[in-house]
C-alpha positions as CSV (number, residue, x, y, z in Angstrom):
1,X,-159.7,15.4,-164.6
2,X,-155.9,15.7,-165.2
3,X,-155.8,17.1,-161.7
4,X,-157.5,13.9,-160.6
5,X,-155.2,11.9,-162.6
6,X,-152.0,13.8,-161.4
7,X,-153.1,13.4,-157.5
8,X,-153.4,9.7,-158.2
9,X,-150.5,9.4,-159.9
10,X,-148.4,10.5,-157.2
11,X,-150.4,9.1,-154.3
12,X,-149.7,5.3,-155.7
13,X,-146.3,6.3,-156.6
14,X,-145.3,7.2,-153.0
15,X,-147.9,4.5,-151.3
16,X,-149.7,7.1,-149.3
17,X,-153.1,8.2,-149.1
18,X,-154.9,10.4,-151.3
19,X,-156.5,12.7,-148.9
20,X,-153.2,13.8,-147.1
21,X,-152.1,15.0,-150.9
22,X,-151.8,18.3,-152.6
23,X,-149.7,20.3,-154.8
24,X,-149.3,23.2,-153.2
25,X,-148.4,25.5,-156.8
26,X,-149.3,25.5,-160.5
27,X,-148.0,22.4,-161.8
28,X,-145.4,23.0,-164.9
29,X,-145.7,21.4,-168.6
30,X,-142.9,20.7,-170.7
31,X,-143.7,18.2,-172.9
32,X,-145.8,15.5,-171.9
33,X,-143.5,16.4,-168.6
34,X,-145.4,17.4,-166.0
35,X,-143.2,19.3,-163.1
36,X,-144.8,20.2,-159.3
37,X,-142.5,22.3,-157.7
38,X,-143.8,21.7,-154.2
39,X,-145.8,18.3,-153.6
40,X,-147.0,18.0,-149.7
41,X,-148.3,14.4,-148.5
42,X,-149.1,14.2,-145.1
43,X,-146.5,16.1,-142.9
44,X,-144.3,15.9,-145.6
45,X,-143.0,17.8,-148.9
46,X,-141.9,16.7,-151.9
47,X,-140.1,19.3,-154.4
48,X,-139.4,18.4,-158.2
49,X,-142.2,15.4,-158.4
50,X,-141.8,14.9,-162.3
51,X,-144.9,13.0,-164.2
52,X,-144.5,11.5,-167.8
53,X,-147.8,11.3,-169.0
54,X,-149.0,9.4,-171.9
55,X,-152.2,11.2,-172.9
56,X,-153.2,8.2,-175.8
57,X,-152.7,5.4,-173.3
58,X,-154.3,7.7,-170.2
59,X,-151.2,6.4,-168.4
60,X,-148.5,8.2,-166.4
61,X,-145.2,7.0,-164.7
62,X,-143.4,9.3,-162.3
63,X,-139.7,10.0,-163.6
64,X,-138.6,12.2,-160.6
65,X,-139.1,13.0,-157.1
66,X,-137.0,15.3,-155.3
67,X,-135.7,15.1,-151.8
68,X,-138.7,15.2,-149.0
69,X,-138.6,17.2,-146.2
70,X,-140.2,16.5,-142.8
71,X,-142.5,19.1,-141.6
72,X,-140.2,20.2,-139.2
73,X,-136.7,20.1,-138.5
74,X,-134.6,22.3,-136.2
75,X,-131.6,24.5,-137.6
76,X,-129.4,25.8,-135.2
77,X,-127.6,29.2,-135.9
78,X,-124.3,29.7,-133.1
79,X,-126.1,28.6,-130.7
80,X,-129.5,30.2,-131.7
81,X,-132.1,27.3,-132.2
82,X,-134.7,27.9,-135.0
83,X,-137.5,25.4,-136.1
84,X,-138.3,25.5,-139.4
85,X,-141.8,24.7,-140.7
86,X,-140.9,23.4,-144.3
87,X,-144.6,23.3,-145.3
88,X,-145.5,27.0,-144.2
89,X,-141.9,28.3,-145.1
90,X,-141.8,29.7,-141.5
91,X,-139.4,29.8,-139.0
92,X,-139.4,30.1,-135.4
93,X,-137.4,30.7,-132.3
94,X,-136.7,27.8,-130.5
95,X,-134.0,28.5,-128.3
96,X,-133.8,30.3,-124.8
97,X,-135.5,33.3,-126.5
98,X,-138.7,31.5,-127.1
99,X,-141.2,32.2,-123.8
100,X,-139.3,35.8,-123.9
101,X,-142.0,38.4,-123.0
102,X,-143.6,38.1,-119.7
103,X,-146.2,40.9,-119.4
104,X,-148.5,41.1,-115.7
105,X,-151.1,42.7,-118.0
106,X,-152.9,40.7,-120.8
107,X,-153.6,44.0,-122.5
108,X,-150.2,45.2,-123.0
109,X,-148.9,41.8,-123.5
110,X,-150.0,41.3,-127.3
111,X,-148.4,44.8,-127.6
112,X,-145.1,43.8,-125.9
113,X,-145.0,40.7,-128.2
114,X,-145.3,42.6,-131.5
115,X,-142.4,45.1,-130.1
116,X,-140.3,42.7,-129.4
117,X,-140.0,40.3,-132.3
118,X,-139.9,43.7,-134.2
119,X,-136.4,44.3,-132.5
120,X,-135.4,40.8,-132.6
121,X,-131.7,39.7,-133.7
122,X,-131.7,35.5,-133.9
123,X,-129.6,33.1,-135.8
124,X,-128.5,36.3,-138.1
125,X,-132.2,37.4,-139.4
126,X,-133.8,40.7,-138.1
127,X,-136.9,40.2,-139.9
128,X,-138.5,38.5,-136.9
129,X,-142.4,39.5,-136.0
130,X,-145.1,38.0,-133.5
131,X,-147.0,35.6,-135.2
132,X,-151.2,36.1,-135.7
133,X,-153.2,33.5,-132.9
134,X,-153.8,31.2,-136.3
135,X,-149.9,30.7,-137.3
136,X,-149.4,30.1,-133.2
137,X,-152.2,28.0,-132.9
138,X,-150.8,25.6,-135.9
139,X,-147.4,25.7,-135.2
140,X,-148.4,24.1,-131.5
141,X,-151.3,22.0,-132.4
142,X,-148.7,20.8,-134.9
143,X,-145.7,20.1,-133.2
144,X,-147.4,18.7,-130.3
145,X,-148.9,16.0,-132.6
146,X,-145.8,15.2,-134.4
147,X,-144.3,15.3,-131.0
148,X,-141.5,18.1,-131.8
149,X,-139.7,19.6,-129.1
150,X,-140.5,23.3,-128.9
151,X,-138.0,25.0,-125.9
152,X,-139.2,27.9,-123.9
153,X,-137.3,30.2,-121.1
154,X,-140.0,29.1,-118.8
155,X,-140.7,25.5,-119.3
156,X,-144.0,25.4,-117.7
157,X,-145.0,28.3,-120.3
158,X,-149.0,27.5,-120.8
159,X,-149.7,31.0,-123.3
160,X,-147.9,32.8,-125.5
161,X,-149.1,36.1,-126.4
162,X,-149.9,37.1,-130.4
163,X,-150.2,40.3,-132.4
164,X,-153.6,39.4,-131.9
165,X,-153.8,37.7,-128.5
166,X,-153.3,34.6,-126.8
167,X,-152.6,30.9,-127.8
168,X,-152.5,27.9,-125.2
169,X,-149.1,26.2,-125.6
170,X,-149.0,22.4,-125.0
171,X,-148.5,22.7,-121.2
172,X,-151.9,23.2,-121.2
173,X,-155.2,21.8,-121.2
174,X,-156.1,22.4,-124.7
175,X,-152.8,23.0,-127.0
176,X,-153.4,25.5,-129.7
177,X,-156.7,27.5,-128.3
178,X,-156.7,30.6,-128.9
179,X,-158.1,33.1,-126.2
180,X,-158.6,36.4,-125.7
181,X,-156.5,36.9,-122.6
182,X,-153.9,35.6,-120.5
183,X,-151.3,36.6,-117.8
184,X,-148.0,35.8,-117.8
185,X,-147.4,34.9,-120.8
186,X,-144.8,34.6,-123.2
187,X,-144.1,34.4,-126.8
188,X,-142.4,32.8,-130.2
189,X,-141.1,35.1,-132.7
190,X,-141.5,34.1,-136.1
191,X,-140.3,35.1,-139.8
192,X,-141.2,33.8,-143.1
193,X,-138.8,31.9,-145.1
């Protein structure tokens, strides 16, 4: 019920709709203070959402809301372009990097992929690794939707290969499939933030 009431609270506070709502961690209580570290509504996050409740009156007023943060926003290192996925805490190359592995051979290509974000130096991390098809798959389905500009070496890039296979990019029919092979392709190194 206090769930219920919490996701209510904040959903008429910021004028948006309930089901694009959740708190993402354990909410904090200090009082009759009620702390979410990590609110996300729609493509967007809200840190430090702060409740007063007033458990006699079944009321609540929201004292605080930190700053929100699109879903995506690009961060540029030198000249190393990352995009940061504030709601996954991931980031990923976007720069001339992105597109990088370009294996004839489907079969060796996942294998290429996972070696090379392994060795990967980018906008001072070296924690870099090839994402799973499911973290590909969202990132394009994504920031195709929220039309984000994701940079390749090859602009006409249509796969990108995984630790696990193959994900179409959005030069292609269907953005965000996975499949289970694909020549040519490339890949986007990720790390988690």
């Amino acid at each position: 019920m206090l769930k219920k009431i919490i996701h209510s609270c904040v959903v008429v506070s910021l004028a948006l709709s309930a089901n694009a709502l959740y708190a993402e961690t354990d909410p904090d209580f200090t009082g009759d203070v009620l702390t979410m570290p990590r609110v996300i509504v729609g493509d967007t996050l809200y840190e430090d959402v702060q409740l007063q409740l007033d458990f006699a009156g079944s009321s609540f007023s929201v004292t605080g809301v930190g700053p929100a943060s699109p879903r995506f926003k690009s961060e540029t290192v030198g000249v190393d372009e990352m995009l940061v996925d504030s709601i996954n805490k991931r980031s990923w190359v976007n720069g001339s990097h992105a597109c990088n592995i370009n294996a004839d051979a489907a079969m060796t290509a996942s294998m290429d992929a996972v070696s090379y974000c392994e060795t990967l130096e980018f906008a001072g991390y070296s924690d870099w690794r090839a994402p799973t098809s499911d973290e590909m798959a969202d990132m394009i389905v994504n920031a195709d939707r929220l039309d984000v500009q994701l940079n390749y070496r090859n602009p006409n890039c249509q796969f990108m290969a995984t630790s696990d296979g193959f994900v179409q990019t959005e030069n292609n029919m269907e953005p965000g499939k996975i499949v289970d092979s694909a020549v040519n392709s490339g890949t986007r190194c990720m790390r988690e933030n």
